[in-house]
C-alpha positions as CSV (number, residue, x, y, z in Angstrom):
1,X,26.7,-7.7,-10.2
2,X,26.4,-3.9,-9.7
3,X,28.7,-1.3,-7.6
4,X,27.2,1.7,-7.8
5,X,27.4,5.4,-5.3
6,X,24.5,6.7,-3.9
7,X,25.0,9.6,-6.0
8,X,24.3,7.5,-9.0
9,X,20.6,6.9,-7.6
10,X,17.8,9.2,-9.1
11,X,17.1,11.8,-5.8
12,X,13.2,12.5,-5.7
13,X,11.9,14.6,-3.0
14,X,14.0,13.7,0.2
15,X,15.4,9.8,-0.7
16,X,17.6,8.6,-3.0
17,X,15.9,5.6,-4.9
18,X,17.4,2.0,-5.2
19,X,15.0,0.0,-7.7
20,X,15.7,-3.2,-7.2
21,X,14.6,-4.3,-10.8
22,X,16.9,-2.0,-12.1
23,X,19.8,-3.9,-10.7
24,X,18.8,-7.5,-10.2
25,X,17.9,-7.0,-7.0
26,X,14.5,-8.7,-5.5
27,X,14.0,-5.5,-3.2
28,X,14.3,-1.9,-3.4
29,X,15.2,1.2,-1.0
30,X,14.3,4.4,-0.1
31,X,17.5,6.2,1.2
32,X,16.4,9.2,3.1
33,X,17.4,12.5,4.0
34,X,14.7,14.7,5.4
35,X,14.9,18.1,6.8
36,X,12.9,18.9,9.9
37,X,9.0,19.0,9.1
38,X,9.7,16.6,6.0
39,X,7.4,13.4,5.3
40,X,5.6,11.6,3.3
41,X,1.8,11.3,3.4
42,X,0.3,8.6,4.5
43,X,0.2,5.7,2.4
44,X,-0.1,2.0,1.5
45,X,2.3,-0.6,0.0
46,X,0.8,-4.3,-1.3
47,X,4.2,-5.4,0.4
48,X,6.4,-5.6,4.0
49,X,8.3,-2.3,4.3
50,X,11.1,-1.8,6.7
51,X,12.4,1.2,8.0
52,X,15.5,1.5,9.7
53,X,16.6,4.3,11.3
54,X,20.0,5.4,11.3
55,X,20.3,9.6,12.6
56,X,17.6,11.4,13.8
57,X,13.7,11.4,15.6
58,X,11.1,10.5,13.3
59,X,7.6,10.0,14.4
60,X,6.1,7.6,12.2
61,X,2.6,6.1,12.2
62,X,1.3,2.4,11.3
63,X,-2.4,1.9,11.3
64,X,-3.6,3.5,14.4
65,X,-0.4,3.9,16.3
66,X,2.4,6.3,16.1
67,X,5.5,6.3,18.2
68,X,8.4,8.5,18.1
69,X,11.5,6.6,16.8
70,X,15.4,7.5,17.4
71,X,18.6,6.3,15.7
72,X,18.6,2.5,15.6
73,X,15.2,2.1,15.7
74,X,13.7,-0.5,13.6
75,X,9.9,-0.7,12.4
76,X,8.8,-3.3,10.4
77,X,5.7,-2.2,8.5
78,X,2.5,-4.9,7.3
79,X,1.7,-5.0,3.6
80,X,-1.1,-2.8,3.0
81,X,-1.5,-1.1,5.9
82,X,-1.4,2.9,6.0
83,X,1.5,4.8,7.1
84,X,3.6,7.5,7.3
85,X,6.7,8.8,9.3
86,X,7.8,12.8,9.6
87,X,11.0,14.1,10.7
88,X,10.0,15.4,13.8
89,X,13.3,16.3,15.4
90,X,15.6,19.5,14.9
91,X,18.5,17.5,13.0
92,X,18.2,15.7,9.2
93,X,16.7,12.3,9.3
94,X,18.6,9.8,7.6
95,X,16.6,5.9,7.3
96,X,16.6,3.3,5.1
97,X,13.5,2.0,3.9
98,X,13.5,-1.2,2.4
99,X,10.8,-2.3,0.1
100,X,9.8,-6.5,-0.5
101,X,9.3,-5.7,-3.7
102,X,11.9,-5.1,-7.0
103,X,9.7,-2.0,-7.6
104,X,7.9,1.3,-5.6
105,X,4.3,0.2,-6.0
106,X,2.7,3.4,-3.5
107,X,-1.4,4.1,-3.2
108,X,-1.5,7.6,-1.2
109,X,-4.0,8.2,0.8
């Protein structure tokens, strides 16, 4: 059992990282906080990703489509297929991005 702060998790680039194989866990997490502009390129994952959306307007793209998603919003994202979201509103982004996998395995594109 772990009980940890956010502020414990390593911060890269614009998320605070929960590696589920670090702490027993069989999932990880992305917790984000992106300034306007702020994204990831797109990208794959051999696993399900979920993003939820908690404050914010992101646009985010899977496969072909790309819709513009608000607080609350919920996208549930295919194993291997390319995507990519980007803070597109005037306000920080805050999601969660949870990961079917105990580790970050990421192929850019």
């Amino acid at each position: 059992m772990s009980f940890l702060h956010l502020e414990q998790l390593p911060f890269v680039g614009m998320s605070h990282e929960f590696v589920g194989a670090n702490q027993g866990a069989p999932f990880s997490a992305y917790i984000v906080t992106a300034k306007p502009g702020q994204g990831p390129p797109l990208h794959t994952h051999p696993y399900v990703e979920v993003a939820f959306t908690l404050e914010g307007t992101a646009t985010i793209t899977v496969g072909e489509e790309a819709r513009e998603v608000k607080a609350s919003g919920i996208v549930v994202i295919p194993a291997n297929t390319p995507h990519r979201f980007v803070n597109t509103g005037d306000t920080t982004l805050r999601q969660i991005d949870i990961h079917a996998s105990p580790k970050f395995v990421q192929t850019n594109l």
